[in-house]
NUDORO-314784 format. One record per atom (N, C-alpha, C, O): residue number from 1; atom name; x, y, z. Coordinates in Angstrom, 2 decimals, padded with zeros to 5 digits. Layout:
BEGIN
@pos:NUM; site:CA; c1:X; c2:Y; c3:Z $
...
END
This chain:
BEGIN
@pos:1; site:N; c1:146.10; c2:-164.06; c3:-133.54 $
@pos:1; site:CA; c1:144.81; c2:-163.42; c3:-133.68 $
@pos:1; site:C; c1:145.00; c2:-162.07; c3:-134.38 $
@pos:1; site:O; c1:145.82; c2:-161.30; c3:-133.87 $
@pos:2; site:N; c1:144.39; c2:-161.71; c3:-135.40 $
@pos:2; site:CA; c1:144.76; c2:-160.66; c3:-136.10 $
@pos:2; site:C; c1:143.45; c2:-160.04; c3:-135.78 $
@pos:2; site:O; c1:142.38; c2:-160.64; c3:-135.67 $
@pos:3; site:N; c1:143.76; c2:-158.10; c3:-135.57 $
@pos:3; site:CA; c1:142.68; c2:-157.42; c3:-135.25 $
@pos:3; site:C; c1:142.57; c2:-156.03; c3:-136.53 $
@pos:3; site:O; c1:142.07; c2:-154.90; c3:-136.49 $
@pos:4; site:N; c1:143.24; c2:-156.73; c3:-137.51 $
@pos:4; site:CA; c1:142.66; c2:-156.16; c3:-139.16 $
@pos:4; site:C; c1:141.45; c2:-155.11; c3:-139.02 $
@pos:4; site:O; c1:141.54; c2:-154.46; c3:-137.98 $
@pos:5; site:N; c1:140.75; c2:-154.90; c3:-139.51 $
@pos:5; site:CA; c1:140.24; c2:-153.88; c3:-140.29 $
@pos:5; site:C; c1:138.73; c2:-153.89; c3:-138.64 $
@pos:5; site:O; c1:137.52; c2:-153.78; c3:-138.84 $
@pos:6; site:N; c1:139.36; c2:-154.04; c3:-137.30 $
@pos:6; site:CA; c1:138.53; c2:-154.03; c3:-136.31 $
@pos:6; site:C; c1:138.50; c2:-152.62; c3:-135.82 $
@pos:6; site:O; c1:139.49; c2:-151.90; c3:-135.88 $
@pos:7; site:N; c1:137.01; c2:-152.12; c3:-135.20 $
@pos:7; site:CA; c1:137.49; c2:-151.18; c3:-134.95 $
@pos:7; site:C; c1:137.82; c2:-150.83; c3:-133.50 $
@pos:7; site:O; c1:137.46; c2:-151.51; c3:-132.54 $
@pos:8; site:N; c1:138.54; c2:-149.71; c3:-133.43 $
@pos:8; site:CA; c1:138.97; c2:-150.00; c3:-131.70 $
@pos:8; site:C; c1:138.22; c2:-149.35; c3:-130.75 $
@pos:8; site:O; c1:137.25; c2:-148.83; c3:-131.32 $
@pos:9; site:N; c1:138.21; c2:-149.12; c3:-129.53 $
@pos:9; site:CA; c1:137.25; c2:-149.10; c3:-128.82 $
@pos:9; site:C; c1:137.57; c2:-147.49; c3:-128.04 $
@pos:9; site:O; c1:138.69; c2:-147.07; c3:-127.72 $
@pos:10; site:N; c1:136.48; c2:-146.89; c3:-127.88 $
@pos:10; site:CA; c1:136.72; c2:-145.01; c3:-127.80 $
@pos:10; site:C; c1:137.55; c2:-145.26; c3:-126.39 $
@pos:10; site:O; c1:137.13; c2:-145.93; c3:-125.45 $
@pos:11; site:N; c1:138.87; c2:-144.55; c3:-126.43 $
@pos:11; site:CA; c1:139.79; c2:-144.51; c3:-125.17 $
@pos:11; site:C; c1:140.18; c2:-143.40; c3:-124.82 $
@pos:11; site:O; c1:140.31; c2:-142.71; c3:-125.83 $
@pos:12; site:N; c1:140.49; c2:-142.75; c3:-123.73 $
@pos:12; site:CA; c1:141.19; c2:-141.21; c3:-123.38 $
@pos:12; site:C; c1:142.34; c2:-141.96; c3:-122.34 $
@pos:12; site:O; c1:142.23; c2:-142.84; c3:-121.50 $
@pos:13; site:N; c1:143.65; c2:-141.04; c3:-122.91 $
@pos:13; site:CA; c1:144.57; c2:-140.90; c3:-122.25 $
@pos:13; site:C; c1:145.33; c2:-139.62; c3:-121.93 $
@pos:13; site:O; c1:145.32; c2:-138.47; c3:-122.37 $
@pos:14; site:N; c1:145.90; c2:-140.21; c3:-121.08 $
@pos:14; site:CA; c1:146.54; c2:-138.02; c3:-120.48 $
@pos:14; site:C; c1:148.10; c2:-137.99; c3:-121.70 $
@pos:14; site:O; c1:148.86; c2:-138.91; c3:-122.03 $
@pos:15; site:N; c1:148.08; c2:-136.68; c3:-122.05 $
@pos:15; site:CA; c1:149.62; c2:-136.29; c3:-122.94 $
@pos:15; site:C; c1:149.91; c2:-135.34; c3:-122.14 $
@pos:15; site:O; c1:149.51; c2:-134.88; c3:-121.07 $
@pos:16; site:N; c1:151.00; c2:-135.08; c3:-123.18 $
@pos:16; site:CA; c1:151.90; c2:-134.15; c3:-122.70 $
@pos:16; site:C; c1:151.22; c2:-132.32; c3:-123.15 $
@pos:16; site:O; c1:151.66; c2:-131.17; c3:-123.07 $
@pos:17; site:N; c1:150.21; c2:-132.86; c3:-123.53 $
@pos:17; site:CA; c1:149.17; c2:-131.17; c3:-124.25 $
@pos:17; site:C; c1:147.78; c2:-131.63; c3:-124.11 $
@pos:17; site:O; c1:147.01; c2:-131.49; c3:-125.06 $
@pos:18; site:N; c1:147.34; c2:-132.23; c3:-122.86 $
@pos:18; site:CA; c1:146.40; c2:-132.64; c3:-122.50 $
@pos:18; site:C; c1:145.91; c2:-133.77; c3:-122.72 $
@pos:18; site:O; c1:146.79; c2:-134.53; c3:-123.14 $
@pos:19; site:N; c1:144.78; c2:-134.30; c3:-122.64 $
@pos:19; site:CA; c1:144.31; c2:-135.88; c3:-122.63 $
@pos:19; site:C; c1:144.09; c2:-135.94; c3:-124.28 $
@pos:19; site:O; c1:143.74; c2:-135.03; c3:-125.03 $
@pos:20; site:N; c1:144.44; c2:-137.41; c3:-124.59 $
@pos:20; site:CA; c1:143.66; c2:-137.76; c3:-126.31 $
@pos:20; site:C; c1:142.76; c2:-138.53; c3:-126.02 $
@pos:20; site:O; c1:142.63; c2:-139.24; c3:-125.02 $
@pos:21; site:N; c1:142.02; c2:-138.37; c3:-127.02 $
@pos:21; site:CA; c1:140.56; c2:-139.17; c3:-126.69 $
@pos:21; site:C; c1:140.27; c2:-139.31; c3:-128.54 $
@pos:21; site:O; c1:140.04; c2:-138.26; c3:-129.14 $
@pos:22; site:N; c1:140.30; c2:-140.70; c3:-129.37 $
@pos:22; site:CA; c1:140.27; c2:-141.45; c3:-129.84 $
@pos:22; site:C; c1:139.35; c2:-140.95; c3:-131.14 $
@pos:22; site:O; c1:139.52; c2:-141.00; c3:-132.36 $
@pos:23; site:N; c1:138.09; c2:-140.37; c3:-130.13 $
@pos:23; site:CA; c1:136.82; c2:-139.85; c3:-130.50 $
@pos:23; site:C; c1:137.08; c2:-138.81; c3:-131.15 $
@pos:23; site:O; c1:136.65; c2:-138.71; c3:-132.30 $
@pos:24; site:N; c1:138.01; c2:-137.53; c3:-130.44 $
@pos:24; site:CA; c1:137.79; c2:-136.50; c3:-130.99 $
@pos:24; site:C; c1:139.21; c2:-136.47; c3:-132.31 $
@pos:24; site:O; c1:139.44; c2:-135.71; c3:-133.25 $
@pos:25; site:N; c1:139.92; c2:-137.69; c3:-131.76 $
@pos:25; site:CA; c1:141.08; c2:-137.57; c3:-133.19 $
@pos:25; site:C; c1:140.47; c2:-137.98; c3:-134.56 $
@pos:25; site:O; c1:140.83; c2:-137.62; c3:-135.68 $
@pos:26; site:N; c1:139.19; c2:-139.02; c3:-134.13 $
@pos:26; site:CA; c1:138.69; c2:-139.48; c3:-135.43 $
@pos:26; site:C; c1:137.91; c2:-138.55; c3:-136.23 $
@pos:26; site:O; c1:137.64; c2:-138.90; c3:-137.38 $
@pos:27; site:N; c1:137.49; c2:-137.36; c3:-135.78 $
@pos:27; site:CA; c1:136.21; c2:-136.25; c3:-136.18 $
@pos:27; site:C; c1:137.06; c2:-135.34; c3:-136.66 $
@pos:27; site:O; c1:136.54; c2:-134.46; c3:-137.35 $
@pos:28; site:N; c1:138.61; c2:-135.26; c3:-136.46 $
@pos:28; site:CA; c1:139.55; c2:-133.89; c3:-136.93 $
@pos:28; site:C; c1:139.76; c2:-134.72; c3:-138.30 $
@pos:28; site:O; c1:139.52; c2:-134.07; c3:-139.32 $
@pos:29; site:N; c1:140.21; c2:-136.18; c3:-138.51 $
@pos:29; site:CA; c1:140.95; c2:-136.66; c3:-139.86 $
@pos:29; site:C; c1:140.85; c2:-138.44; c3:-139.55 $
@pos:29; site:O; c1:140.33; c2:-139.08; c3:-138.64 $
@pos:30; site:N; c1:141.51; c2:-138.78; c3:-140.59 $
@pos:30; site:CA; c1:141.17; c2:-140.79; c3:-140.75 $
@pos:30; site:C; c1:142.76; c2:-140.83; c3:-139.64 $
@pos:30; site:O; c1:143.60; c2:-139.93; c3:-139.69 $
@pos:31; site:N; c1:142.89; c2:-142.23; c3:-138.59 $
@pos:31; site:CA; c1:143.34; c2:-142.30; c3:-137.66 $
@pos:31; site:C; c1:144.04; c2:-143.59; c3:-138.18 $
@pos:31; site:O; c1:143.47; c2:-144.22; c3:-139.07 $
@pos:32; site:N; c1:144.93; c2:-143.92; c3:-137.83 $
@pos:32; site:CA; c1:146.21; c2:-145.26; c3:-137.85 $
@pos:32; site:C; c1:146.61; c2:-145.88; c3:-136.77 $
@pos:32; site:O; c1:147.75; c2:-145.57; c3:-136.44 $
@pos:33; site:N; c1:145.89; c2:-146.96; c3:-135.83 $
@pos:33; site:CA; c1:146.69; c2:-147.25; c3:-134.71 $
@pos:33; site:C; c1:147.16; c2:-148.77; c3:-135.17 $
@pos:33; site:O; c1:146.60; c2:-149.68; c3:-135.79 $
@pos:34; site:N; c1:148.61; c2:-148.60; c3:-134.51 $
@pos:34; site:CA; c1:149.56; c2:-149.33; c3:-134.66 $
@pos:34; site:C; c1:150.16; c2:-149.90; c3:-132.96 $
@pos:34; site:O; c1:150.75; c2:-149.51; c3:-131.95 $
@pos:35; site:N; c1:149.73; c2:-150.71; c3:-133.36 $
@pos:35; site:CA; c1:150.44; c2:-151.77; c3:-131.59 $
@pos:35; site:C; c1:151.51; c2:-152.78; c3:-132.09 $
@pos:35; site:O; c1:151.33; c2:-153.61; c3:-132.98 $
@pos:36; site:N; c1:152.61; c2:-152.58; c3:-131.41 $
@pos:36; site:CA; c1:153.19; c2:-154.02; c3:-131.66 $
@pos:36; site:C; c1:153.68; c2:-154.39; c3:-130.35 $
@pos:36; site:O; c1:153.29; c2:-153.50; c3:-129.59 $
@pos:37; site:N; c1:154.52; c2:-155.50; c3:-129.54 $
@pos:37; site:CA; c1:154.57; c2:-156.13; c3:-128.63 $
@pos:37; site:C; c1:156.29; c2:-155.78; c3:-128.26 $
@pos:37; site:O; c1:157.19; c2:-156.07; c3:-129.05 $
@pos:38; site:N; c1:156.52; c2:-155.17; c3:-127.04 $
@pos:38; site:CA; c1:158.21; c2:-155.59; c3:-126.90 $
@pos:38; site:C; c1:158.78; c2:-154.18; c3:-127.22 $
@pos:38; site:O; c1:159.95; c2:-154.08; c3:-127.61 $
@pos:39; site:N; c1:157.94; c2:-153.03; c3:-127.05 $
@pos:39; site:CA; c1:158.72; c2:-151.66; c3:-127.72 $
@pos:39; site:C; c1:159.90; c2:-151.56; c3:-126.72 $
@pos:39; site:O; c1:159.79; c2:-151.89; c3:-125.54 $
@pos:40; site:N; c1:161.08; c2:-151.08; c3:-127.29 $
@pos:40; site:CA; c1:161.61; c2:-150.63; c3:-126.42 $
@pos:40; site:C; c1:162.72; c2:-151.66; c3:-125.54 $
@pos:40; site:O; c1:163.63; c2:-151.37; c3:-124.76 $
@pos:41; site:N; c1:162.24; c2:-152.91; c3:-126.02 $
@pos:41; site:CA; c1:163.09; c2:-154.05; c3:-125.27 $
@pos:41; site:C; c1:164.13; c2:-154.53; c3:-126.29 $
@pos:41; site:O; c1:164.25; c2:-153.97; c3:-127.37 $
@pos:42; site:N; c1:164.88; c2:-155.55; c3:-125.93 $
@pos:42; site:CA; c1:166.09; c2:-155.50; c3:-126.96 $
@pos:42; site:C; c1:165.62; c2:-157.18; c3:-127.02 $
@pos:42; site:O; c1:165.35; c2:-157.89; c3:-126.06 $
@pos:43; site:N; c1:165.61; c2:-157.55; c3:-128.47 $
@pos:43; site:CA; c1:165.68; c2:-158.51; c3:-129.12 $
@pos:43; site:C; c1:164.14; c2:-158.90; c3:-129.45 $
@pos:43; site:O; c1:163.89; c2:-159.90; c3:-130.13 $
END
């Protein structure tokens, strides 16, 4: 299932310099989210 040119859905999460929120990254500049499956695992 490819989620191409979809758009994603407004999310807040906590950082390390306070919460991001999706919304306000998209109103500073154009945004890139990138998911892939298995970060971090070996093979």
């Amino acid at each position: 299932m490819s989620l191409v040119g979809q758009k994603a859905p407004d999310f807040t999460l906590p950082g390390t310099h306070g919460d991001f929120s999706l919304q306000e990254a998209l109103i500073r500049s154009p945004l890139l989210l990138i998911f892939y499956p298995k970060d971090d695992t070996p093979g």
